[in-house]
N, C-alpha and C positions, 0 to 999 in steps of 0.2 A: 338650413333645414336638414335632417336626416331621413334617410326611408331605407329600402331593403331594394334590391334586384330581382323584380318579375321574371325578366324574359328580357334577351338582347336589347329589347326597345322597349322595356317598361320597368317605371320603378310605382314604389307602392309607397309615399310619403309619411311620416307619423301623423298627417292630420288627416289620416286616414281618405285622402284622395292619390288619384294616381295619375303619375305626370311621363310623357312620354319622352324619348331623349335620343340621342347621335351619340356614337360610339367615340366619335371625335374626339367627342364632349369630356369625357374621363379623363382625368389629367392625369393619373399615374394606373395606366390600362398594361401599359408597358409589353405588347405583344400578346398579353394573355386573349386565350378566347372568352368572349364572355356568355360563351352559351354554358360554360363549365362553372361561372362563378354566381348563379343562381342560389338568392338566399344572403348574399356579401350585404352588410351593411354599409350605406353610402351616405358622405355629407353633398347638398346639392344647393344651388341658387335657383333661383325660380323667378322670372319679372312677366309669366304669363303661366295661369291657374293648370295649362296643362303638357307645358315643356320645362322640362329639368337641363341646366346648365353649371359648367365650372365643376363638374361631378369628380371626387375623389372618395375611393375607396378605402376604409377606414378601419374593416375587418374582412379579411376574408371567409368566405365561405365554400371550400370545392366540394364543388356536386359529384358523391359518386355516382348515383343512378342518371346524372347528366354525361359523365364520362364513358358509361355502358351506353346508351343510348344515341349519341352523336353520334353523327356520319361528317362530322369534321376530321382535317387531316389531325390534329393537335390531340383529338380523342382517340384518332385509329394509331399513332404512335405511341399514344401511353397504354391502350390494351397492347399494340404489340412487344414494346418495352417489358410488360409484367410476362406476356404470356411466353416470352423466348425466355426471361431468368427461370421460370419457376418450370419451362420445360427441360432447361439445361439442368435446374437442382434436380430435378425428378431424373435425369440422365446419371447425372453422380451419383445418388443414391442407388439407381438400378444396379449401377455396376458393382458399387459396394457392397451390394446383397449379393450379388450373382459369385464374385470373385472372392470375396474377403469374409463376407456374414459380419459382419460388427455391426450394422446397424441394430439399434437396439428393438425390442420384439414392437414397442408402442411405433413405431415408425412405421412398422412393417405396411399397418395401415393405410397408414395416411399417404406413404410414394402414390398411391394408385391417383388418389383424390387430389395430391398437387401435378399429377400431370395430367389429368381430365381438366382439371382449372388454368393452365394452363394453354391445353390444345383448345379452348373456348373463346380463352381470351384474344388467341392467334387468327384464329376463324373470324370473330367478330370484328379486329384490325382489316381484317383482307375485305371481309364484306362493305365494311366503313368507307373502304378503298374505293372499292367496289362502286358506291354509289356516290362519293364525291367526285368521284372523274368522272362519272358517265358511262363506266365501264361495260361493256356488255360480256366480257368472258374471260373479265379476273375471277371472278368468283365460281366462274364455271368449273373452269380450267383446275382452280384448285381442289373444288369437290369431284372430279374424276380422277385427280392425283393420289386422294384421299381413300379412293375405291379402288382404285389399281395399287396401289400402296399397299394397301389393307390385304389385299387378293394374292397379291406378292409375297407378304412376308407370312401371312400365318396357311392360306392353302397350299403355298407349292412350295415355300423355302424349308418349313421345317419338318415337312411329309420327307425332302428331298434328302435334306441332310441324315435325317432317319432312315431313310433306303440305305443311302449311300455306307451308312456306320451298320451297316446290319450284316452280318453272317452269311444271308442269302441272300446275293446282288443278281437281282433281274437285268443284265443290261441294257436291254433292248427300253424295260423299263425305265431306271435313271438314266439314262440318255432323253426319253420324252419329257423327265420332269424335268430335268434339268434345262431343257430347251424352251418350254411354258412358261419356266421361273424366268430365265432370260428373256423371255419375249415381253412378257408384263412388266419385269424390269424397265427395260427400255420404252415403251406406253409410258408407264410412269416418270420417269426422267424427265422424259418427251415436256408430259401438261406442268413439272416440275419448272423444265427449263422455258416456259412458254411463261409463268408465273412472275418469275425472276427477269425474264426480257421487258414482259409489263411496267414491273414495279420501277426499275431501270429507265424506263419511257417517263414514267409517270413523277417519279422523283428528280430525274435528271442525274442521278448518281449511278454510274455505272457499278457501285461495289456489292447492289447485290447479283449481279452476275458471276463477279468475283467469288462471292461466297457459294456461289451454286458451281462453280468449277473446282473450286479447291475442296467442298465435300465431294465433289465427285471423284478425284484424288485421293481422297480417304476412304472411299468404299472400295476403290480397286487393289489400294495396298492392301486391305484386309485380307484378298488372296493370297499373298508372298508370305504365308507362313506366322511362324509367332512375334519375330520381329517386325514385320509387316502390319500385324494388326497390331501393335504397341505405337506405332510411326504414325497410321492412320489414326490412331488415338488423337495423337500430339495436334496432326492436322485439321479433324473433325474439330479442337476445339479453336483453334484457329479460324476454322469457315466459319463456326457461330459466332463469334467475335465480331468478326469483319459485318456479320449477317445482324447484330446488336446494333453495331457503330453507322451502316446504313439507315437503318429506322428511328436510329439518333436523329440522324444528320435531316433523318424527311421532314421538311417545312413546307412545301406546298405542294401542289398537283396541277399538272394542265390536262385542262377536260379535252374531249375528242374534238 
């Protein structure tokens, strides 16, 4: 008999009954989650009107509003999978506009809107995270990172650099901004580096720590001048890599 995938434990028969079933039961499941394969058409056996057995899957169907929607680990790696490429594309392109201008003008647009679809994507991994482990202050942690982050870079960092590049240098002034920037800085790192200790607990892979030290490597080269930030370029994509190939590698979680 054929029918379609309800829901983890229900199929929906062509003779329009519905038979309940064991994930066991899927002969070729093969790792997949099946909260994501919602919709898959399946061949099944049946010797009682309302358990499906011997079930193989015959077409697939990936659910993407199951993919957005899971708080499984399987779903929070593939949003963070999309949401780190399409944040790093939206990185290359910034810089290509910033340094070079070749981006062509229909582009100009869209950088903005593939790195919001991105930072979305990343959010909703962490919160996925978030609630398949039981987490009580991954999620926290990273929306104060988020806020201190935010607070950092556009109130004090480029007010600062603007003092600093100006004609009339207050010192007494850029010495305070420059000390605020610094302070939020470090806040931030801080819930940054609290983030990365979790995910490391949680996945059992120490390599996003890795990657949270060697970008921290990379913002500090940025000080040593023009070769410095060319070096911390090289390094920056280096930490994301490493920060990719961790949320490859995440298959499971241990709850608290």
């Amino acid at each position: 008999m054929q029918g379609k995938i309800l829901s983890p434990q229900l199929i929906s028969g062509d003779d329009g009954k519905r038979y309940e079933y064991d994930k066991n039961d899927v002969i070729n499941l093969d790792g997949r989650d099946l909260a994501l394969l919602t919709g898959s058409q399946v061949e099944f056996l049946s010797f009682d009107k309302r358990v499906a057995k011997s079930i193989y899957i015959i077409a697939e169907n990936l659910n993407v509003s199951s993919i957005l929607s899971a708080d499984r680990i399987s779903s929070a790696r593939a949003k963070a999978l999309w949401g780190i490429g399409l944040l790093f594309f939206n990185f290359i392109l910034d810089i290509g506009l910033l340094f070079f201008n070749f981006i062509p003008d229909i582009w100009k647009n869209i950088v903005p809107i593939i790195g919001i679809v991105g930072f979305v994507l990343y959010s909703m991994a962490i919160y996925s995270v978030s609630k398949a482990a039981a987490s009580k202050n991954l999620f926290k942690n990273y929306i104060k990172a988020i806020i201190t982050t935010f607070l950092c870079s556009y109130f004090f960092l480029m007010p600062a650099i603007k003092l600093l590049n100006s004609e009339h240098v207050d010192i007494f002034t850029s010495v305070i901004a420059v000390f605020v920037f610094a302070l939020i800085a470090l806040i931030a790192a801080n819930y940054l580096y609290k983030i990365h200790t979790e995910l490391a607990r949680l996945s059992g892979s120490s390599l996003f720590l890795w990657a949270f030290w060697i970008f921290v490597v990379s913002v500090l080269l940025c000080f040593f001048g023009v070769f410095g930030i060319f070096v911390g370029f090289a390094v920056f994509i280096i930490a994301w890599v490493i920060h990719f190939i961790a949320w490859w590698r995440f298959g499971k979680v241990e709850k608290r």
